[in-house]
N, C-alpha and C positions, 0 to 999 in steps of 0.2 A: 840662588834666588829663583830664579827662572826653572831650575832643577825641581822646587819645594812647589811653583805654582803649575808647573804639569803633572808633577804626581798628584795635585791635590784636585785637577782637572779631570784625571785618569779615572781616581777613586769615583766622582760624582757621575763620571759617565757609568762606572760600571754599578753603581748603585741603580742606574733610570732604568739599566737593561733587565731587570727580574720584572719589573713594575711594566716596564711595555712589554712585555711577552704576557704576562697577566691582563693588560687590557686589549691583549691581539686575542687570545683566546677568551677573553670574555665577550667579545666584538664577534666572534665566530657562533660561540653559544647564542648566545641573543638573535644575531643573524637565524641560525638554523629554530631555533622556537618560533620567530615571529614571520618564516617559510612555512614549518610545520601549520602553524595556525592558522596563517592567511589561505593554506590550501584545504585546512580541513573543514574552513567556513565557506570556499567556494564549491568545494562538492556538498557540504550541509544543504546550502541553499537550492545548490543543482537537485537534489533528490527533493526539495517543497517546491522547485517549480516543475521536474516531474508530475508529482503526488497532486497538483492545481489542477496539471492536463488529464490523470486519471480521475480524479474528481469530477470536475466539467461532464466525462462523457457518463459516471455513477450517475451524477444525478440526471444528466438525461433519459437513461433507463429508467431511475424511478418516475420520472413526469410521466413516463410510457406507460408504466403498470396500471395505474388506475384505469387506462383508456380502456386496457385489454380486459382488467378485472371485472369493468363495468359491460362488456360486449359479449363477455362467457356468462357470464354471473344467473344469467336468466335461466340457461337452459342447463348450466350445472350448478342450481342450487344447492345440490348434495355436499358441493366439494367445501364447504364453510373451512375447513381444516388448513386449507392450505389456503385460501384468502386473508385467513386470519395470519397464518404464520410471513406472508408478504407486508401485510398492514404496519406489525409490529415489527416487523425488521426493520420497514423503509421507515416507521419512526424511530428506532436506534440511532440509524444513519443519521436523520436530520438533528436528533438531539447528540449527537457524539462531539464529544471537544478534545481527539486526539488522532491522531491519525491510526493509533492501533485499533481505537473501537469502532472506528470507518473501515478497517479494512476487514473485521470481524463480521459486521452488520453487511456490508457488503458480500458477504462469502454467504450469508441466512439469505438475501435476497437470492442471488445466483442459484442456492439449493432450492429455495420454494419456488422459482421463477422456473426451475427447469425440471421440477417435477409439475406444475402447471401445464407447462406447454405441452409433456406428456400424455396427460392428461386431454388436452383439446386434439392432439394426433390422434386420438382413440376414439374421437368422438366426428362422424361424418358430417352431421351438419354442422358443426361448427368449421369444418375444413371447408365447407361450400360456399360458407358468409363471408364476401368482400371485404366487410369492416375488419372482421377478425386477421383474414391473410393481409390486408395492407398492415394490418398492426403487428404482424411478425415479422414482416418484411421491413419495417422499421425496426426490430427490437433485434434484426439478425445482424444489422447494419452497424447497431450500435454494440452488440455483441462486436461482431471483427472490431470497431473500435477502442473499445476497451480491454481486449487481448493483445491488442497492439501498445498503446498506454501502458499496461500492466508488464510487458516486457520491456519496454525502456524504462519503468518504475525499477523496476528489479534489475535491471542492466547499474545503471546509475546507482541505485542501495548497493549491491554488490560492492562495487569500485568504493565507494563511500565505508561499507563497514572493514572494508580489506586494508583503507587507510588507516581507522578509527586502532588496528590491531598492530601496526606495522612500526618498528623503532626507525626514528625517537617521535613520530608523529602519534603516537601508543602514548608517551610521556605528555605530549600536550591533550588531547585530547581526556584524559585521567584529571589532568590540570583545571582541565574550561569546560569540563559538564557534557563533552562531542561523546554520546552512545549510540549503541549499536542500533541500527533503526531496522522494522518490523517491514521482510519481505511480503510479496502478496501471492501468497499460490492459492491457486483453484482450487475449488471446492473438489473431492473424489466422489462421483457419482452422483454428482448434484442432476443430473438427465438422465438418471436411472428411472424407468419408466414404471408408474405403480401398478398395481394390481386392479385391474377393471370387469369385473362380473356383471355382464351385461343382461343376467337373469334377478338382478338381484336391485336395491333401490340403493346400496351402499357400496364405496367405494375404499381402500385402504388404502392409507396413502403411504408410503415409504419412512424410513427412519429420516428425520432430520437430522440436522447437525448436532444437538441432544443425545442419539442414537435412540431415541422413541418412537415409537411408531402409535399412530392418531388414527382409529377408523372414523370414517364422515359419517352423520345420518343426515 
């Protein structure tokens, strides 16, 4: 008797052992998903608190432009072309609702902002007018700021898209909607200096990010 109720002891143990080995390695899945997710929501977040602090010093640049556009504007009437191309960037930027079309509008400002300044380097009395030099002298500052910004953006994306790709954090991420987020590189040539004919009442201003090129009248 005692014979029939160990083995029938025996049996039920070895029934529970398939079922706990099933919820050990279910315990371990779960586990590693909800590692995976919890780390791919803290670098998420890490690249939009980034992306706030490149933000912040964007828009400081543009509060800047107007000042500058309004202190040239007088005596390079000519340059309508690239006033206009600043205008309508900085309202892309202000009406953009993603972070891709802020860092596109952002790169049309950069291009038009550093063919401008080109433009006033060519031009001597505007390099003699106080208003104008403290206004670069502001807009340099906040340049080095947002090259600073824009590489810990891209530090942190990096880290962030390299997780987004990497197993099994690749598996959650496909799962929970975590893509690939949009680095910020620099405009090329965006302070490529235009063409200035100082015989002449017209100005060419270089290809934009378009690849067109806009003469002024």
């Amino acid at each position: 008797m005692a014979l029939a109720r160990s083995g029938s002891s025996g049996r039920r143990v070895g029934c529970l052992v398939p079922g706990l080995i099933a919820a050990g390695v279910l315990l371990v899945v779960v586990l590693l998903l909800a590692g995976s997710y919890n780390g791919l929501v803290n670098k998420d977040s890490e690249v939009d608190r980034s992306f706030a602090d490149l933000d912040a010093q964007l828009q400081r640049r543009n509060d800047l432009i107007p000042n500058l556009v309004g202190a040239v504007k007088g005596i390079l009437g000519q340059e309508q072309a690239v006033f206009g191309e600043l205008a309508r960037a900085r309202t892309r930027y202000s009406g953009a609702t993603g972070d891709d079309e802020r860092i596109a509008a952002a790169n049309d400002i950069s291009a038009g902002l550093g063919r401008l300044l080109a433009i006033v380097e060519a031009y001597p009395q505007l390099q003699s007018a106080q208003n104008v030099r403290d206004l670069q002298i502001q807009l340099e500052g906040t340049e080095n700021r947002i090259a600073q910004a824009r590489r810990e953006y891209n530090q942190v994306t990096t880290d962030y898209n390299r997780s987004v790709r990497q197993f099994p954090r690749s598996v959650v991420a496909g799962m929970f909607g975590f893509d690939r987020r949009t680095l910020f590189q620099a405009v090329p040539g965006a302070t490529t200096p235009p063409t200035v004919d100082f015989g002449n009442t017209s100005t060419t201003v270089p290809a934009g990010p378009t690849g067109s090129s806009t003469p002024s009248t």
